[in-house]
MIKOL-165076 format. One line per 8 residues: number of its first residue (from 1); their letters; for each residue x, y, z of N, C-alpha, C. Coordinates in steps of 0.1 Angstrom, whole numbers, padded with zeros to 4 digits. Layout:
residues N
NUM) A) X/Y/Z/X/Y/Z/X/Y/Z | ...
This chain:
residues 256
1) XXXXXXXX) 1186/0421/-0303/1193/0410/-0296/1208/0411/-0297 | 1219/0410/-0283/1227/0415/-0289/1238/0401/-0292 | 1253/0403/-0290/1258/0391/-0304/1257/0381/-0287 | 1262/0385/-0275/1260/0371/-0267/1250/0361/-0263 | 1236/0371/-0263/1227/0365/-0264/1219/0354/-0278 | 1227/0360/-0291/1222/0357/-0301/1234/0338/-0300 | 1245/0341/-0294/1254/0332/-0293/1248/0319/-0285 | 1245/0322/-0273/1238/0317/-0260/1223/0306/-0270
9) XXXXXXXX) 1217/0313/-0277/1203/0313/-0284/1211/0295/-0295 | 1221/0304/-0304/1224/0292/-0315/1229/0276/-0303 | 1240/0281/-0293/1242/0270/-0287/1233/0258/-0283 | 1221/0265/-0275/1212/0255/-0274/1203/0249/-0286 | 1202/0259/-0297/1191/0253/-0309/1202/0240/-0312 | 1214/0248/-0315/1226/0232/-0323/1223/0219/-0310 | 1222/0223/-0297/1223/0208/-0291/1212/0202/-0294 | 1200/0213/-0292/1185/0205/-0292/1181/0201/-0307
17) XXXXXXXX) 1189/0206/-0314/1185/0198/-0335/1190/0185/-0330 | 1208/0186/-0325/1211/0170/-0325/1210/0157/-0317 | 1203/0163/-0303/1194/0154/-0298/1179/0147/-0306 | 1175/0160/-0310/1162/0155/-0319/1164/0148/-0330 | 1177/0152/-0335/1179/0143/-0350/1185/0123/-0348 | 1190/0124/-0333/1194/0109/-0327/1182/0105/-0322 | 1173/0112/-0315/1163/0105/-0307/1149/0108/-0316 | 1146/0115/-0325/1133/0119/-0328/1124/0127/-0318
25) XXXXXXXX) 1130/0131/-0308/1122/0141/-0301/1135/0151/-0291 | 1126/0163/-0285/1136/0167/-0274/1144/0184/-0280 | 1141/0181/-0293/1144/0195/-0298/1134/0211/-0289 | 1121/0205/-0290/1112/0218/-0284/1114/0215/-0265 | 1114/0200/-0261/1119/0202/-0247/1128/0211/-0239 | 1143/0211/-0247/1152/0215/-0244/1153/0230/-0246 | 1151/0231/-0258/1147/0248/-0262/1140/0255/-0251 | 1126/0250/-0248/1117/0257/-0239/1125/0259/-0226
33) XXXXXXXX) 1129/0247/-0222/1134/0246/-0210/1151/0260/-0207 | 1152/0257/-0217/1167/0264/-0216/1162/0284/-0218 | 1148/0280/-0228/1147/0297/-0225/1142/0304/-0213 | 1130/0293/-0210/1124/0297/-0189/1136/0301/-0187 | 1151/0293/-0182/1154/0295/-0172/1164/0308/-0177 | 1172/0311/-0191/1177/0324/-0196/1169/0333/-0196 | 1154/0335/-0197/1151/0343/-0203/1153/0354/-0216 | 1163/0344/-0223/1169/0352/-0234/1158/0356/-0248
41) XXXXXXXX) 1142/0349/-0249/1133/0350/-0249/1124/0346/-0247 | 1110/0356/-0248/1097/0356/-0247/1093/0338/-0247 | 1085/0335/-0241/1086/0320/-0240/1071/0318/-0251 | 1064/0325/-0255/1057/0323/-0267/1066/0326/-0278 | 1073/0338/-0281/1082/0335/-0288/1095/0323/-0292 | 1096/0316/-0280/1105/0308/-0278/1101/0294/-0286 | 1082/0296/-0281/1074/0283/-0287/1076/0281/-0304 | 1072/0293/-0308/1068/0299/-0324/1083/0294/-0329
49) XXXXXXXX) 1097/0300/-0326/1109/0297/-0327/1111/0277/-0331 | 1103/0273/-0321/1105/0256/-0321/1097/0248/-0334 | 1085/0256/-0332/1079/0252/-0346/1086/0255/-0359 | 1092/0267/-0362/1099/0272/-0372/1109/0260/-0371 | 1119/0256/-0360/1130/0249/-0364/1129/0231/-0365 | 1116/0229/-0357/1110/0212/-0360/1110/0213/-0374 | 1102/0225/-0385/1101/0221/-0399/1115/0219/-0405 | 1118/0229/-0401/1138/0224/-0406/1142/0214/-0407
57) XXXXXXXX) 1141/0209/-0393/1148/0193/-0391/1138/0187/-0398 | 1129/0185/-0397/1117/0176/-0403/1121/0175/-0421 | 1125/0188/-0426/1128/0189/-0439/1140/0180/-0444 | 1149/0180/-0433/1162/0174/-0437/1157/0158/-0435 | 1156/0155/-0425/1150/0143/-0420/1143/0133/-0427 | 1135/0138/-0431/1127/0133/-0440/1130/0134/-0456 | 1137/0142/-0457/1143/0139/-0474/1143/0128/-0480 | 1148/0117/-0471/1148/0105/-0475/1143/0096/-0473
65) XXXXXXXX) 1138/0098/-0458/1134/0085/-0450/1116/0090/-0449 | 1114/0097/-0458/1096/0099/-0457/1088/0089/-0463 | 1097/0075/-0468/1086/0063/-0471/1088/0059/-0460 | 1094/0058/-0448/1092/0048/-0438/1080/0053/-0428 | 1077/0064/-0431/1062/0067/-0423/1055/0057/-0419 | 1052/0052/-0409/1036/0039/-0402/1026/0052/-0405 | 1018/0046/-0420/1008/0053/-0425/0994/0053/-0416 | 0997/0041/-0416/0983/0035/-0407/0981/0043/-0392
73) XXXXXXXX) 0995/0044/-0385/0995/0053/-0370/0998/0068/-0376 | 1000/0072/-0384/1003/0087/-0389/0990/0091/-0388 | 0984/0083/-0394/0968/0092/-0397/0962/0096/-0386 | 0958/0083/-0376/0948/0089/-0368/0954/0096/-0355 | 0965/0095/-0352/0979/0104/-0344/0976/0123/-0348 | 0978/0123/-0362/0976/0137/-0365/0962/0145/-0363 | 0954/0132/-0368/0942/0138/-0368/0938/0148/-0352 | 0937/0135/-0343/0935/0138/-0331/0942/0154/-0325
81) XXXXXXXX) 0955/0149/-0333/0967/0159/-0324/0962/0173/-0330 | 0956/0179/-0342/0958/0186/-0348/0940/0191/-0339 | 0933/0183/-0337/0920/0188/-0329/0928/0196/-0315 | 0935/0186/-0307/0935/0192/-0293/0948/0204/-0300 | 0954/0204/-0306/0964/0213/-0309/0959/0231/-0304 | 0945/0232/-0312/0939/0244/-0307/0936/0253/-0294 | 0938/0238/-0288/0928/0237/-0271/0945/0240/-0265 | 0954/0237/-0267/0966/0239/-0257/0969/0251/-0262
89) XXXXXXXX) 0968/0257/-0274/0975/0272/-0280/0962/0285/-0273 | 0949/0279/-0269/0942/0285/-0263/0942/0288/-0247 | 0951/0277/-0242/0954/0279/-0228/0967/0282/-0223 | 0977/0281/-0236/0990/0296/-0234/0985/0309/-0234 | 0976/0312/-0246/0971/0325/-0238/0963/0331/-0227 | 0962/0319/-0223/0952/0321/-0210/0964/0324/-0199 | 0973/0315/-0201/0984/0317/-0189/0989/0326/-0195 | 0993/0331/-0205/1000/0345/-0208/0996/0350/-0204
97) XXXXXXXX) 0982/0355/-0206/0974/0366/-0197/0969/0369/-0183 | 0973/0355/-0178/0971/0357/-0163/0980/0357/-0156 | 0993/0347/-0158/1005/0348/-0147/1015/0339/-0157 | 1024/0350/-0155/1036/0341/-0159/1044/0326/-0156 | 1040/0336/-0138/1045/0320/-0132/1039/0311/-0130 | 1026/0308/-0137/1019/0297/-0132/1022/0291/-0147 | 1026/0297/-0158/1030/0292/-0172/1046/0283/-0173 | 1049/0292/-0158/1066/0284/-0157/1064/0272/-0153
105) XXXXXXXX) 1061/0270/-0143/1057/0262/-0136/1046/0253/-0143 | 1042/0252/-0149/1034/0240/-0160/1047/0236/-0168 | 1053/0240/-0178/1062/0240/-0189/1071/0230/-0177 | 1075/0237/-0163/1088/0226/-0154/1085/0215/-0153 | 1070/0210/-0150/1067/0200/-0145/1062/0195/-0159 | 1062/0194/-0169/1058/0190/-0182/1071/0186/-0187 | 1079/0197/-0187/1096/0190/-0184/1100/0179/-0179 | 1097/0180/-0169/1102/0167/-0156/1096/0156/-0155
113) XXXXXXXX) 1080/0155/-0158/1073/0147/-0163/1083/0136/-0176 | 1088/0144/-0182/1087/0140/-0195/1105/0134/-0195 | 1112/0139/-0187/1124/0134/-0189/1124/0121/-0175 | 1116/0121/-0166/1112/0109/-0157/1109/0097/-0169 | 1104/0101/-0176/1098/0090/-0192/1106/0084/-0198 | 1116/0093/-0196/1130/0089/-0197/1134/0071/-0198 | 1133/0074/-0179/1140/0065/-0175/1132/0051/-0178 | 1119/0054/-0184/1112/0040/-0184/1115/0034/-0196
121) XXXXXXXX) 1123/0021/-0194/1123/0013/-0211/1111/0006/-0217 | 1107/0014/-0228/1094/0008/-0230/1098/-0004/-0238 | 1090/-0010/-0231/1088/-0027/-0232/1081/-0032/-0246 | 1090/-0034/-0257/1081/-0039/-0270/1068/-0049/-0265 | 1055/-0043/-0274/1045/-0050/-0274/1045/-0064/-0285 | 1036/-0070/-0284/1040/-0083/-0294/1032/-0081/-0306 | 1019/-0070/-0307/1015/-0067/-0315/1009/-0055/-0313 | 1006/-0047/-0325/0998/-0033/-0329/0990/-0029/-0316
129) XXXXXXXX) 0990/-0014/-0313/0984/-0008/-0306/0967/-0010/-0312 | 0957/-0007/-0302/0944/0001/-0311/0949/0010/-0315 | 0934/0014/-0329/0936/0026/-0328/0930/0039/-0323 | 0924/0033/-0314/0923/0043/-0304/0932/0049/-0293 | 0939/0039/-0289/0952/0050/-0285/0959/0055/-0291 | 0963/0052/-0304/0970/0063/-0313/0963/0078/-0310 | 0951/0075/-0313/0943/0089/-0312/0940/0097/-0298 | 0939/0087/-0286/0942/0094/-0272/0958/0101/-0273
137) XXXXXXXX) 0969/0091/-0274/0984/0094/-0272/0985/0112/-0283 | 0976/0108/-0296/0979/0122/-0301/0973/0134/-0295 | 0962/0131/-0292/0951/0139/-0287/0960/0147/-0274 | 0969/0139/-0266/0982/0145/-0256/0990/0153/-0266 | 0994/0146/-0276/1005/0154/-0279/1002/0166/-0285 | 0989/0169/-0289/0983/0179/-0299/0983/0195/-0287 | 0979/0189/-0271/0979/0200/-0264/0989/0199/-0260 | 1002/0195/-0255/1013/0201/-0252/1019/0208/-0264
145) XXXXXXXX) 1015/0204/-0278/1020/0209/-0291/1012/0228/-0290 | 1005/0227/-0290/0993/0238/-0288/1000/0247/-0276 | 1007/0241/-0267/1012/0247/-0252/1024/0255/-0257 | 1029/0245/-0258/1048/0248/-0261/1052/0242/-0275 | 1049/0240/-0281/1051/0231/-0294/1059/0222/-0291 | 1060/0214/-0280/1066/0203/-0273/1059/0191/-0278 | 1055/0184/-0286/1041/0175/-0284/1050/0160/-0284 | 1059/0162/-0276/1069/0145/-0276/1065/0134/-0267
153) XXXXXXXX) 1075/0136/-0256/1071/0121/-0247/1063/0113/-0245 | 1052/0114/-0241/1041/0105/-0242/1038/0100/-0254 | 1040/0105/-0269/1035/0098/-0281/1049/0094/-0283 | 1063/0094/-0280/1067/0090/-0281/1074/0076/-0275 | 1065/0078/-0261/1067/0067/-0257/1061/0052/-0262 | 1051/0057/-0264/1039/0048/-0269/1043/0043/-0285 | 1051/0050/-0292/1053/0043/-0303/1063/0035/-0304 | 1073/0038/-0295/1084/0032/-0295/1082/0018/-0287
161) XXXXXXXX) 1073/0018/-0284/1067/0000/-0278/1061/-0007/-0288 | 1056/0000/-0299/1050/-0008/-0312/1059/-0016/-0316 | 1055/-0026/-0322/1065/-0039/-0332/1067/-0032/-0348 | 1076/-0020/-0344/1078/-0013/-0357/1086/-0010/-0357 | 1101/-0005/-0369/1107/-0008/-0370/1115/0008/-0364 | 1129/0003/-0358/1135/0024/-0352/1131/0029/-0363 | 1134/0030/-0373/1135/0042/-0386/1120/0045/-0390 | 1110/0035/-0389/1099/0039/-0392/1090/0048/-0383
169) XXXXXXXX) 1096/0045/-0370/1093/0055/-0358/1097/0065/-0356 | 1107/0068/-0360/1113/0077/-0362/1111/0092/-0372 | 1109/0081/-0382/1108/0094/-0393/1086/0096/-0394 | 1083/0088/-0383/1064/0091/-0380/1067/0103/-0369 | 1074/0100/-0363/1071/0109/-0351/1080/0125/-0352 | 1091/0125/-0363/1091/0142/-0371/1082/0142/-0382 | 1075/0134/-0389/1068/0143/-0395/1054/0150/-0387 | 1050/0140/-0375/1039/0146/-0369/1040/0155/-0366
177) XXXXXXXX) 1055/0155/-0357/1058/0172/-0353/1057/0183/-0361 | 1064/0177/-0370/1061/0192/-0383/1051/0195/-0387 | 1038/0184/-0392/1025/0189/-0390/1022/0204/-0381 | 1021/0194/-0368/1019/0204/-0355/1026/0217/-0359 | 1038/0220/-0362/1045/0231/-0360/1038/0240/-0373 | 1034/0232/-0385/1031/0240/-0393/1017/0249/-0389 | 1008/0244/-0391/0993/0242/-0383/0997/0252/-0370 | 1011/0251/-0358/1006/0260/-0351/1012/0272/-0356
185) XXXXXXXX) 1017/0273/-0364/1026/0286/-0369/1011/0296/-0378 | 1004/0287/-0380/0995/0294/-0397/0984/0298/-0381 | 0981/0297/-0370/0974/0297/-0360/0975/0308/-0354 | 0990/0308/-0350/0997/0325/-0344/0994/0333/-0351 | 0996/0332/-0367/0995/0341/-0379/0980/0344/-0379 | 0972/0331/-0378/0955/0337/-0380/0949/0346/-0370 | 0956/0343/-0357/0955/0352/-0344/0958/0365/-0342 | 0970/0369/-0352/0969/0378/-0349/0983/0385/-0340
193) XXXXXXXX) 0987/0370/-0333/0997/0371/-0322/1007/0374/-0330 | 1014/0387/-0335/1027/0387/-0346/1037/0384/-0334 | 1045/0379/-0338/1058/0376/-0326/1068/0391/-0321 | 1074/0391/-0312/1086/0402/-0309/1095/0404/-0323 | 1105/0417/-0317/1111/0420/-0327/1127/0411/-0323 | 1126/0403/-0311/1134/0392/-0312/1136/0384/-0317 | 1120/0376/-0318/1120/0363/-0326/1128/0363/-0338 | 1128/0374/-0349/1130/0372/-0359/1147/0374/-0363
201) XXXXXXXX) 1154/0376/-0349/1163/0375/-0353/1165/0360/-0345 | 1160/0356/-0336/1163/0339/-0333/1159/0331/-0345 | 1159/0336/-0363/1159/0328/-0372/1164/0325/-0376 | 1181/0335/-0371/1193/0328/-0377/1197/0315/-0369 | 1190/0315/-0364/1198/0298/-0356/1192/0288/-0365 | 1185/0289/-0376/1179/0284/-0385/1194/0273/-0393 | 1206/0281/-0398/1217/0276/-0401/1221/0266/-0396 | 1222/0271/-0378/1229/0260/-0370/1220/0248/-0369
209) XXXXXXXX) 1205/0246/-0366/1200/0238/-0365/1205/0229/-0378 | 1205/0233/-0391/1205/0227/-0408/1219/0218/-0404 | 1230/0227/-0397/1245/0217/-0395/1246/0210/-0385 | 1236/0210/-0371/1238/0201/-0365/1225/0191/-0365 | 1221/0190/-0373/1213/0178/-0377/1217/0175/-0389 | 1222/0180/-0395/1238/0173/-0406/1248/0164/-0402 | 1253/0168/-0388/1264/0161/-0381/1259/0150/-0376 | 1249/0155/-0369/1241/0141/-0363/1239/0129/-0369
217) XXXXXXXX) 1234/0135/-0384/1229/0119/-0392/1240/0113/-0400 | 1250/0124/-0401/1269/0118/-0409/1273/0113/-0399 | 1275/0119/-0386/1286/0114/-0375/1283/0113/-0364 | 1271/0102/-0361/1265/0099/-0350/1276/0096/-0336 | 1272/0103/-0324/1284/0104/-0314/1282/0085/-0312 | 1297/0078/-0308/1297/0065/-0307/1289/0059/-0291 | 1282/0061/-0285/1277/0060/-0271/1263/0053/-0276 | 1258/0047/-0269/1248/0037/-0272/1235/0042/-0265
225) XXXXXXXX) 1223/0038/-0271/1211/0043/-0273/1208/0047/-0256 | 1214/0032/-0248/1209/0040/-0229/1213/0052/-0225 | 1228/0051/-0234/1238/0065/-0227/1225/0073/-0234 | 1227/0076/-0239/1218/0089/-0247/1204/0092/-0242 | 1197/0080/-0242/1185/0089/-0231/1188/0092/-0217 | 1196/0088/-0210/1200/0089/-0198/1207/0107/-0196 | 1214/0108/-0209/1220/0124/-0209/1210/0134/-0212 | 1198/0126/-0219/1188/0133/-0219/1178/0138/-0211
233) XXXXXXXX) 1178/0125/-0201/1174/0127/-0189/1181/0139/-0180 | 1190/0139/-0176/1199/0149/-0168/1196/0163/-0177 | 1195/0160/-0185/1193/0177/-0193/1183/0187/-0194 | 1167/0178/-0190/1162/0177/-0191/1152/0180/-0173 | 1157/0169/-0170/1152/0168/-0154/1157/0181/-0143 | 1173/0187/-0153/1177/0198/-0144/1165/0211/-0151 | 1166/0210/-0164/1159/0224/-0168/1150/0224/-0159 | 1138/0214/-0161/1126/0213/-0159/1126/0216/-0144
241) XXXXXXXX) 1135/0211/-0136/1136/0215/-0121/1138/0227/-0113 | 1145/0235/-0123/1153/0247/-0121/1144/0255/-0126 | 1137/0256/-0132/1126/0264/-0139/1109/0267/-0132 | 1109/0249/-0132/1095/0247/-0121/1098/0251/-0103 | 1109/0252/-0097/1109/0249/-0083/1108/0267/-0079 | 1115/0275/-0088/1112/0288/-0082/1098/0294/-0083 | 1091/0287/-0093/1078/0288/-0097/1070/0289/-0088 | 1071/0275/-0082/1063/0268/-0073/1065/0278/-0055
249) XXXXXXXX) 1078/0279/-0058/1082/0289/-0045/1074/0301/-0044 | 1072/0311/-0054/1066/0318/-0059/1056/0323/-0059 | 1045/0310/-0063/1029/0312/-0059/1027/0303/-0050 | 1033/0300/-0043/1029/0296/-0026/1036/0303/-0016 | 1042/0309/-0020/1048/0323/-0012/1040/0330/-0013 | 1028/0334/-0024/1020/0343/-0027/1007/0336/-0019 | 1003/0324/-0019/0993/0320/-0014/0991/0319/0001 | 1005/0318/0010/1004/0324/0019/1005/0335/0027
């Protein structure tokens, strides 16, 4: 990998740690999305990369704030997620092995999907979810976790309408990811899938992730919670668009 590429690589890990360290999600979004459209790498290795850097953040993150976990929605959240987890890391390789573009083009619209999610303010509930949607919402996040090690929006949407408290949603919804990332990392390893001789140098962005999720939790930017999903939006809705539409051009240029 050479130094511009390796440069290109830390810039997006540093934005996507400190979006994920203000919002609790968006780090594996942005990553994924920003590698489709560089190609600066393999987008299975790009996945494996997100899991490695979710534990990072998750480590810092949680140093402190891992009593505020919602024990009660942790539980059956992971459980679920860590079943379907298998079932999405089973149908990357399916789309690895059959078409690239039809792998793009899922990941765009999973993108766009997801930063559309964006725009919706979820509406506090007046009381506790079942617990059965805890376990549907994970059971989503387990296969997009399994896909792309993305497993955000939808379970993050859903929690953040619970009568619970930011910080305790917060610090539930990185440690689940880090579950997932751990679980799918020990998966690739049981598989067999060893990563490129890229990945392992995309571990030095391992540093930068450590200082901008440092900065984020010392010197939070002064702009208010709408600004911030809204930038997330735009960040998000372009990857995912710019990724997915040549896709789509692609295999229906082919199907006709």
């Amino acid at each position: 990998m050479d130094m511009t590429t390796l440069a290109g690589l830390m810039l997006i890990t540093g934005l996507a740690a400190y979006m994920q360290t203000l919002a609790g999600f968006a780090l594996g979004l942005i990553i994924m999305g920003a590698v489709g459209l560089t190609g600066i790498l393999p987008l299975a290795d790009a996945a494996n990369l997100v899991s490695v850097l979710g534990i990072v953040n998750a480590v810092q993150v949680l140093r402190r704030g891992w009593r505020d976990i919602a024990m009660a929605q942790f539980v059956p959240i992971v459980v679920a997620s860590l079943a379907c987890l298998f079932v999405g890391y089973w149908l990357l390789g399916l789309m690895l092995s059959t078409s690239l573009t039809w792998l793009k083009l899922v990941l765009g619209v999973v993108i766009i999907l997801s930063s559309l999610q964006l725009l919706m303010k979820p509406e506090p509930l007046a009381k506790l979810s079942s617990t059965a949607s805890f376990v549907f919402f994970g059971a989503i996040a387990g296969l997009m976790s399994g896909l792309f090690s993305t497993a955000g929006p939808p379970l993050v949407y859903h929690l953040y309408r619970q009568p619970l408290k930011p910080a305790s949603i917060r610090e539930t919804l990185v440690a689940i990811f880090a579950i997932n990332a751990v679980i799918r990392l020990a998966t690739v390893a049981g598989t067999g899938n060893m990563p490129s001789p890229h990945f392992w140098w995309s571990l030095l962005t391992i540093p930068v992730v450590m200082l901008f999720t440092f900065l984020a939790k010392r010197w939070p930017p002064p702009i208010s919670p709408v600004a911030l999903r809204r930038l997330a939006f735009v960040l998000l809705f372009l990857s995912g668009a710019s990724l997915g539409a040549p896709a789509l051009i692609t295999l229906t240029g082919g199907l006709s």
